[in-house]
Structures are given as structure tokens and as C-alpha cells.
One Martini backbone bead per residue (centre of mass of N, CA, C, O) as a GRO file, in nm:
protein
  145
    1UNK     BB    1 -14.155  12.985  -2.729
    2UNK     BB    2 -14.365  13.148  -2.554
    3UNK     BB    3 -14.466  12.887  -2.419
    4UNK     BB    4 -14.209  12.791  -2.267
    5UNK     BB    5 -14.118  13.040  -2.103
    6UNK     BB    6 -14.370  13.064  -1.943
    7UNK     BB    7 -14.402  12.784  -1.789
    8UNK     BB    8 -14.094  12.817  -1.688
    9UNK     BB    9 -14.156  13.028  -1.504
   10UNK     BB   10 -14.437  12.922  -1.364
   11UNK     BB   11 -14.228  12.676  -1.229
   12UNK     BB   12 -14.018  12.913  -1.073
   13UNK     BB   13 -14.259  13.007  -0.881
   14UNK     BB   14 -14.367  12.743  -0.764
   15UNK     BB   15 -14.083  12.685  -0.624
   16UNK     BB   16 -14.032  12.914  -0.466
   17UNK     BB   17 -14.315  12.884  -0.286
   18UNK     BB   18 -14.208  12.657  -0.181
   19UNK     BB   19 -13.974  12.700  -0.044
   20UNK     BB   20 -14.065  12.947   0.133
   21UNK     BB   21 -14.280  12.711   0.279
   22UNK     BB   22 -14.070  12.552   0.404
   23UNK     BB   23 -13.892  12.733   0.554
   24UNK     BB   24 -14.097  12.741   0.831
   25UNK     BB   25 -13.990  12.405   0.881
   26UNK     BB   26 -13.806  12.459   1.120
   27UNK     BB   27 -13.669  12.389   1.369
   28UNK     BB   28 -13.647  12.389   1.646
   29UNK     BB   29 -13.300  12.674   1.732
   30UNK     BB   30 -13.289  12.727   1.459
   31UNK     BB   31 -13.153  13.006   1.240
   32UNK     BB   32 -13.433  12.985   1.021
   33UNK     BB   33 -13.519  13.271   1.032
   34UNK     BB   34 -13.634  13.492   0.885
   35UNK     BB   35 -13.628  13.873   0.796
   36UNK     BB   36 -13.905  13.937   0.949
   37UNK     BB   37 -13.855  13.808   1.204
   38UNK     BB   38 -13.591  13.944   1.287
   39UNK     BB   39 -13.705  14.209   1.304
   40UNK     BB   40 -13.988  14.194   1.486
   41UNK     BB   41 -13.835  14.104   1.732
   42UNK     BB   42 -13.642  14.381   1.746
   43UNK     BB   43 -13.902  14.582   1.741
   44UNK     BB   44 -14.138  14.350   1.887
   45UNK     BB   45 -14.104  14.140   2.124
   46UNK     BB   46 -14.370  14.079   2.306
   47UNK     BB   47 -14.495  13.896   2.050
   48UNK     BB   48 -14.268  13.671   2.161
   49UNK     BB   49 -14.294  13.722   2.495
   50UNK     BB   50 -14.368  13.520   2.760
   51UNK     BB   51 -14.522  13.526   3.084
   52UNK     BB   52 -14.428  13.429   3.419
   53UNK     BB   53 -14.372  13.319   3.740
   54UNK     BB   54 -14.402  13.531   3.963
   55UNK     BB   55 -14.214  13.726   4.216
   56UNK     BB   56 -14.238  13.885   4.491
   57UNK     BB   57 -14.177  14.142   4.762
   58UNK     BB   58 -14.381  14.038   5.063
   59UNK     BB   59 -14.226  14.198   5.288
   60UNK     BB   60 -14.287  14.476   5.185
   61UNK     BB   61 -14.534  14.780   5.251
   62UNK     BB   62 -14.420  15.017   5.067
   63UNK     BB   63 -14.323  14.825   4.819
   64UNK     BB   64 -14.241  14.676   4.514
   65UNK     BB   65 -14.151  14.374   4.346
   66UNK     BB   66 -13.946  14.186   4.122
   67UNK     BB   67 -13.778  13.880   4.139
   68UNK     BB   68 -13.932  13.717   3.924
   69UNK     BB   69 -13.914  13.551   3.585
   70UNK     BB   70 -14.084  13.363   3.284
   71UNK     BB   71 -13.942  13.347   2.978
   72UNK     BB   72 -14.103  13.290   2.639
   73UNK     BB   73 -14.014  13.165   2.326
   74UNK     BB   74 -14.207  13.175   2.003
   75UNK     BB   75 -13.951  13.199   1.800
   76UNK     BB   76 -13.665  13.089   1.605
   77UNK     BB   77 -13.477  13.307   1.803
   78UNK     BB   78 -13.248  13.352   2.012
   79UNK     BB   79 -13.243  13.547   2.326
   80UNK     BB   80 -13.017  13.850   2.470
   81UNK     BB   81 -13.068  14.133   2.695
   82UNK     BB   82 -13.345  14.191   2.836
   83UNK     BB   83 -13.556  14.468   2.815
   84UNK     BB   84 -13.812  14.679   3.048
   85UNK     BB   85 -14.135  14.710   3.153
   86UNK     BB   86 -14.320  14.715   3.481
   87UNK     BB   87 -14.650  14.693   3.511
   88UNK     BB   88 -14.841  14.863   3.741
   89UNK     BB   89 -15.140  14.740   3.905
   90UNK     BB   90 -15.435  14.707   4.001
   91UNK     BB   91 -15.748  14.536   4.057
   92UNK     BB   92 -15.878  14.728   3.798
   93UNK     BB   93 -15.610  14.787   3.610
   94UNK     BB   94 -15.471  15.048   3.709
   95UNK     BB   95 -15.209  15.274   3.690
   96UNK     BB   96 -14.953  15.343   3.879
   97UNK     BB   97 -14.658  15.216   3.751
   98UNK     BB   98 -14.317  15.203   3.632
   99UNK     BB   99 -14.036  14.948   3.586
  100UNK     BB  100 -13.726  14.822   3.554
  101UNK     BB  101 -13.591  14.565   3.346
  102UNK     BB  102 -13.330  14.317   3.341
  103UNK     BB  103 -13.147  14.008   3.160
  104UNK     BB  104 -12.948  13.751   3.217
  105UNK     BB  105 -12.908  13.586   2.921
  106UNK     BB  106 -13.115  13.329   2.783
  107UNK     BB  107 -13.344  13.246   2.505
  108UNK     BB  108 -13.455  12.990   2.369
  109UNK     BB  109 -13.605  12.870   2.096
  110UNK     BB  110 -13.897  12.735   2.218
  111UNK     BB  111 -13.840  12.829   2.536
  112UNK     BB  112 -13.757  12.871   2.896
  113UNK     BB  113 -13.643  13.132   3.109
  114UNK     BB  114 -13.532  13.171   3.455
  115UNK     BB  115 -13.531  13.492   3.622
  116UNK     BB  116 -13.358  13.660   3.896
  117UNK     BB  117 -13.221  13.841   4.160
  118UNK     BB  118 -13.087  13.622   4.340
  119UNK     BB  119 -12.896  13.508   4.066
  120UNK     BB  120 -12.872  13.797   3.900
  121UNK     BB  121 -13.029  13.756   3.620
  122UNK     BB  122 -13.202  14.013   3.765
  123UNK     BB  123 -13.322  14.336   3.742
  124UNK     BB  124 -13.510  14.562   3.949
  125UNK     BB  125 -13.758  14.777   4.026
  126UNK     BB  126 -13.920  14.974   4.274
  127UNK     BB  127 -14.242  15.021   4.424
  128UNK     BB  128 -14.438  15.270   4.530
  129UNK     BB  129 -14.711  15.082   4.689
  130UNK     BB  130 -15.035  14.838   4.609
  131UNK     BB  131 -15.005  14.656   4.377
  132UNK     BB  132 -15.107  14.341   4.221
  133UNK     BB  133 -15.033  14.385   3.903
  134UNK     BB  134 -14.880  14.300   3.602
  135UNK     BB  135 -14.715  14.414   3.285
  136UNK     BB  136 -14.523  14.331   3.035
  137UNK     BB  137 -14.254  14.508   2.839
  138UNK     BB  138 -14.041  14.498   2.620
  139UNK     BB  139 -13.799  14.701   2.431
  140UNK     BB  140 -13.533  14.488   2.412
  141UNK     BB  141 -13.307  14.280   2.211
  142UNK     BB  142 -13.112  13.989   2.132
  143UNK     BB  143 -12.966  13.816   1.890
  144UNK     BB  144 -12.876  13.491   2.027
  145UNK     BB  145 -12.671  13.367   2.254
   0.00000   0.00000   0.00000
């Protein structure tokens, strides 16, 4: 009887780990991110969010501002809520300073969406100076639609 029970066992576990294999492969949208990935998105959103697509206010001479910018959400749970820090750097990478921004929206599971200050959907603080480069660092988000 123990070694039927151990075999039984060693099958509950094989199954288990199948499970749990399969679980990784949710379509993107759905909300089927584990629970280590959705602590992960909330303490370092970072992680999953990439941007680009930068557009600043080359009109002012004496301030920097970042007036859009394109956020790519590479996990498997929808975000809205992003706030964070725009480090803003010089051409050798120095940092000159940092200033905050918000984005009202969402960014769907495996989505990108473009946030600005002109349609509201973003607002963001100008930096005195003459930065070149900048660096976002995500700092808050909520997860859901």
C-alpha cells in the first residue's frame, strides 16, 4: 500500500506542476497573471512598462517639458492609475533633474497606449535647463481596466 500511495502522490504532484505550466499561457488581455506577477507589476511597475515615442516642448528656451509619450505594458493585467519621475539628463547622461508626471487612462495587457498633456490624459512638470535625454521610472499603478 505505501508504494501505491507514494506513486499517487508523485502523480498529484506531476499534475500540479502541469497546472501550473499551463497557467503561464493565458492569452494576453485576459486576467489570468499569477499572483507573484501581479505583486511584481504593483511594487515595480517599471519592469513592465516601456515607453517611447517622446514628444517635448521645443517652443520654451529656458524649461524642458515632456508633453507625450507612448506606454507599452509588457504583463499579463491591464494598468491604469501610472505615475512616476521623468529624469531628465544631459547628452553625456548626467543627471540634470527629475519632475513628476500622471497619466489618466489605461494600458491594456500586451497593449501600448499614447498618453499627452494636450488631450488631458497627461499632465507633467517642466524642468529649468537644457536636458537632451530622459529616463522614466513608473513609481505607482493600479491594476484593472
Amino acid at each position: 500500500m505505501g508504494i501505491r500511495t507514494t506513486a499517487r502522490a508523485g502523480w498529484l504532484v506531476a499534475a500540479a506542476f502541469v497546472t501550473q505550466g499551463c497557467r503561464g499561457h493565458a492569452q494576453p488581455g485576459t486576467d489570468q497573471a499569477d499572483p507573484q506577477e501581479r505583486l511584481n507589476v504593483i511594487s515595480n511597475p517599471s519592469m513592465y512598462l516601456d515607453t517611447g515615442g517622446f514628444t517635448f516642448d521645443d517652443e520654451a528656451s529656458d524649461y524642458e517639458e515632456l508633453l507625450a509619450m507612448t506606454v507599452t505594458n509588457k504583463s499579463h493585467l491591464a494598468v491604469h492609475g501610472l505615475e512616476g519621475d521623468v529624469i531628465w539628463l544631459d547628452d553625456e547622461g548626467h543627471h540634470l533633474g527629475a519632475t513628476r508626471f500622471s497619466l489618466r487612462g489605461s494600458v491594456p495587457s500586451f497593449g501600448s497606449t499614447t498618453f499627452s498633456t494636450a488631450d488631458g490624459t497627461m499632465t507633467s512638470g517642466p524642468l529649468r535647463g537644457g536636458a537632451l535625454r530622459v529616463t522614466i521610472t513608473f513609481t505607482h499603478v493600479d491594476i484593472g481596466e
